[in-house]
Structures are given as C-alpha cells and as structure tokens.
N, C-alpha and C positions, 0 to 999 in steps of 0.2 A: 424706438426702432433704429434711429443715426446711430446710436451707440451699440447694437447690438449686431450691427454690420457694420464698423468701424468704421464710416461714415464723416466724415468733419460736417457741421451745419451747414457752410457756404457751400461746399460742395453738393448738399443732397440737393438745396436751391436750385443750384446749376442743372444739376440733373431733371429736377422737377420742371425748370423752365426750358430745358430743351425738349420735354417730352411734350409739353402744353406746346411751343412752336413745331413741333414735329405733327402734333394733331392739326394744328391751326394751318398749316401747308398741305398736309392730305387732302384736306375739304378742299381748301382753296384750289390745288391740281383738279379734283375731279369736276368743282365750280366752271373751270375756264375749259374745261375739254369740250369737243364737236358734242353734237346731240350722240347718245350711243343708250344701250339699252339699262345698264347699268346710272346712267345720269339719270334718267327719265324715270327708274323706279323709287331713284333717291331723292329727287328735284326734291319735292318739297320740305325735304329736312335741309338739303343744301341750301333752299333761297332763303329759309328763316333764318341758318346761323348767317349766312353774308347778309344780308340785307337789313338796313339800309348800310352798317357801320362799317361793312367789309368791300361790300360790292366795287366794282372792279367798270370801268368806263373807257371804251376803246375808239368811240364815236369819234377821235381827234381825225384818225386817219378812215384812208378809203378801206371796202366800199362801203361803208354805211356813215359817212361824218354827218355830222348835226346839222339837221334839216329844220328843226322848228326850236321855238322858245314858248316859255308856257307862264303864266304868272296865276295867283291865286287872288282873286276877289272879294273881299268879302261887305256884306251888310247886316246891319241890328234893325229890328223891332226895340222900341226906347217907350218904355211905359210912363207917362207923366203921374207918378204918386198922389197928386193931387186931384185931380178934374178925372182919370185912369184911361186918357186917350192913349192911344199907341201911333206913335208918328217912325216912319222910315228914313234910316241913314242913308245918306249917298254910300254907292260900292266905294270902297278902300282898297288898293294895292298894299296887300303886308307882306307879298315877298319881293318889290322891286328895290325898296329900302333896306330890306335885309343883304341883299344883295352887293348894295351899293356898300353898305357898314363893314360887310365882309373881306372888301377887296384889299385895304391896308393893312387887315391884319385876317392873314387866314386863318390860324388857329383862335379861333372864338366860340362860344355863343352859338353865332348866327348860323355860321357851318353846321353844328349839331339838327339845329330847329329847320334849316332848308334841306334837308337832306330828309326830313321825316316829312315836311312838304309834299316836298317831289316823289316820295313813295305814294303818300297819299293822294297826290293829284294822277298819277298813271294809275294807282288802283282804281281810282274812282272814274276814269276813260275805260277801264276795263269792260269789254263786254259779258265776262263769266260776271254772274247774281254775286258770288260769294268776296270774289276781288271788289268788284264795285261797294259792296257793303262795307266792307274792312275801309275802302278808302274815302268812304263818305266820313266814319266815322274819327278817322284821323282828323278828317280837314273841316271836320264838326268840334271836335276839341284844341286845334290850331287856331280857328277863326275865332270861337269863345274867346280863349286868350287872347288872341291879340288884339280885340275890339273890347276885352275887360281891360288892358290894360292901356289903350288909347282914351276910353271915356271913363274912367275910374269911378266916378259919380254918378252914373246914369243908372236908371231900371232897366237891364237890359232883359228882354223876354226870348227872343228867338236871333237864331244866326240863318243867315242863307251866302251859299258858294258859287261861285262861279270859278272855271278855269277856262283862263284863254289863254288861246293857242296862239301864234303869230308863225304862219310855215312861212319859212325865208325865201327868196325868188331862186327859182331855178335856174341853169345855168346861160340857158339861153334869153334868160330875164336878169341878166347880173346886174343890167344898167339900170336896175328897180332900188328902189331904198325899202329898208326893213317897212317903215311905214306905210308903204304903197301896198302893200300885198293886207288881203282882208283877214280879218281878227275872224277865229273859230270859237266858239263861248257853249259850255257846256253848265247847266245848273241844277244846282241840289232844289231840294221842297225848302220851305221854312223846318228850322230844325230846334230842338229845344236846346237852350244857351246853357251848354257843359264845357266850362273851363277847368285850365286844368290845377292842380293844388298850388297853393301861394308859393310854396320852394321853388320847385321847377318854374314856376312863371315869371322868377324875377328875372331869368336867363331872357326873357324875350327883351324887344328893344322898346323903347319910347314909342 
C-alpha cells in the first residue's frame, strides 16, 4: 500500500504515529474535561484506556491536594509439609519498600507494580460491589507475589490484605506529625494464594 500511494516507508511511520498520538490526545482531552454529559456516557471506556498507565494526578495543587497516604499489607497462611499445621505470618508492608527503591530511580520496575497497587487499593475502598471486586482481586494477585517472592520456600495456602490509610493532619492540626494522626485499616477475607506468572514476577523486588 506505501508504494501504491507513493509513500516512502519513514514517512507512512510518521504518519501512522501521528495518527495513534492524535487518538491518544482526543481520549486524553475528553479524560481531563469537567463532568459533562458526553464524559459520563463514555467514562467507562475512557477510565479503562487511562488507567492506571495514562492517568493523569492533579492532587499537587488546591483544592483538592493530597490528604492521606495509603500503604498495602499483607499476610500468608504457611502450611508446614510435614506435621500440615498452618501457622500465620506477621502483616508485611510491600508497597512502603517499593516506594523507597523507587525514589533514585523513577523509571523502574517498581513504578509499574505501584501504580497497579494503588488502582487496586482505591478499587477495593470502593463502595460499588463491582470496583471493590476488581480491586480485591488485584491486591489478591499483588500480595501472592510479593509474599511468593519474600518466602520462596514456604507452603504458602492463603493471602489476606489490609490497606491503611494514614489521613494527614489538617490544617488547624499542622503542628501534628504524620504519626500522631490514627491509621484507618480496611481487610480482605482469607483469600486463595494466586500469584502471578514467574515472568512478570521477577519485576517485583526482594
């Protein structure tokens, strides 16, 4: 077809890749517009293509800047092979370390694996059944991994989630330290240990 529109190869490239960013900015314009009636019949195709890898965070500035911090919990059921008791791990923080690993170098890894986190921990705060489901099941195949890959040895049987909250002091409270203000803790059931394939899991950290 280049050649029968006289075409050079670079060129139809060019062309093709300004048509793919010409679509990829349409979405993203009607993404950032006020609620309107047209957004609201599209939302749900618009929040699948942005979300999480596109999504767009304005929380720096007023009025809405970042009011809380959230971290993701997790623990195992560890089935002993032998004797076939099942004993309890203490909760694990696996996104305050990712976090930390993140900071020297932002294009990583970890960026990828916290940003499907953070979908999954606000889906699973969600009060619609359907959000909530989707984000349990995230932060069901998140905590697998990352508790397959902290005890590599162990019979792991079941994962269980917690997400805590930390709402930061308000203003008339500035003279509070992040610590001082109480922890909000939301938890999953026991859930069956679905990690995710050995490729994708080598992306997670120690």
């Amino acid at each position: 077809m280049v050649k029968r529109f006289g075409i050079s190869g670079p060129l139809w490239w060019a062309v093709l890749l300004a048509g793919v960013l010409a679509v990829h900015f349409f979405i993203t314009f009607w993404y950032l517009t006020p609620n309107n009636p047209v957004k609201s019949k599209w939302w749900d195709s618009l929040y699948a293509y942005m979300d999480p890898l596109f999504t767009q965070n304005w929380q720096l500035f007023a009025p809405n800047p970042v009011s809380q911090h959230q971290d993701v919990w997790v623990k195992a059921r560890v089935k002993d092979p032998g004797t076939g008791q099942v004993r309890e791990t203490d909760w694990k923080n696996i996104t305050g370390p990712m976090i930390q690993e993140k900071q020297p170098k932002r294009i990583s890894s970890e960026d990828r694996i916290l940003r499907q986190i953070s979908v999954g921990a606000r889906q699973f705060r969600s009060k619609d059944p359907k959000e909530n489901q989707e984000g349990e099941w995230i932060l069901q195949r998140s905590a697998s991994t990352a508790l397959g890959r902290a005890l590599p040895d162990s019979n792991l049987s079941q994962v269980k989630i917690r997400v805590v909250t930390n709402l930061f002091p308000r203003f008339q409270d500035r003279h509070k330290g992040d610590d001082e203000t109480p922890l909000h803790y939301q938890e999953s059931a026991w859930l069956e240990y679905l990690p995710a394939d050995p490729a994708p899991a080598k992306e997670w950290p120690e």
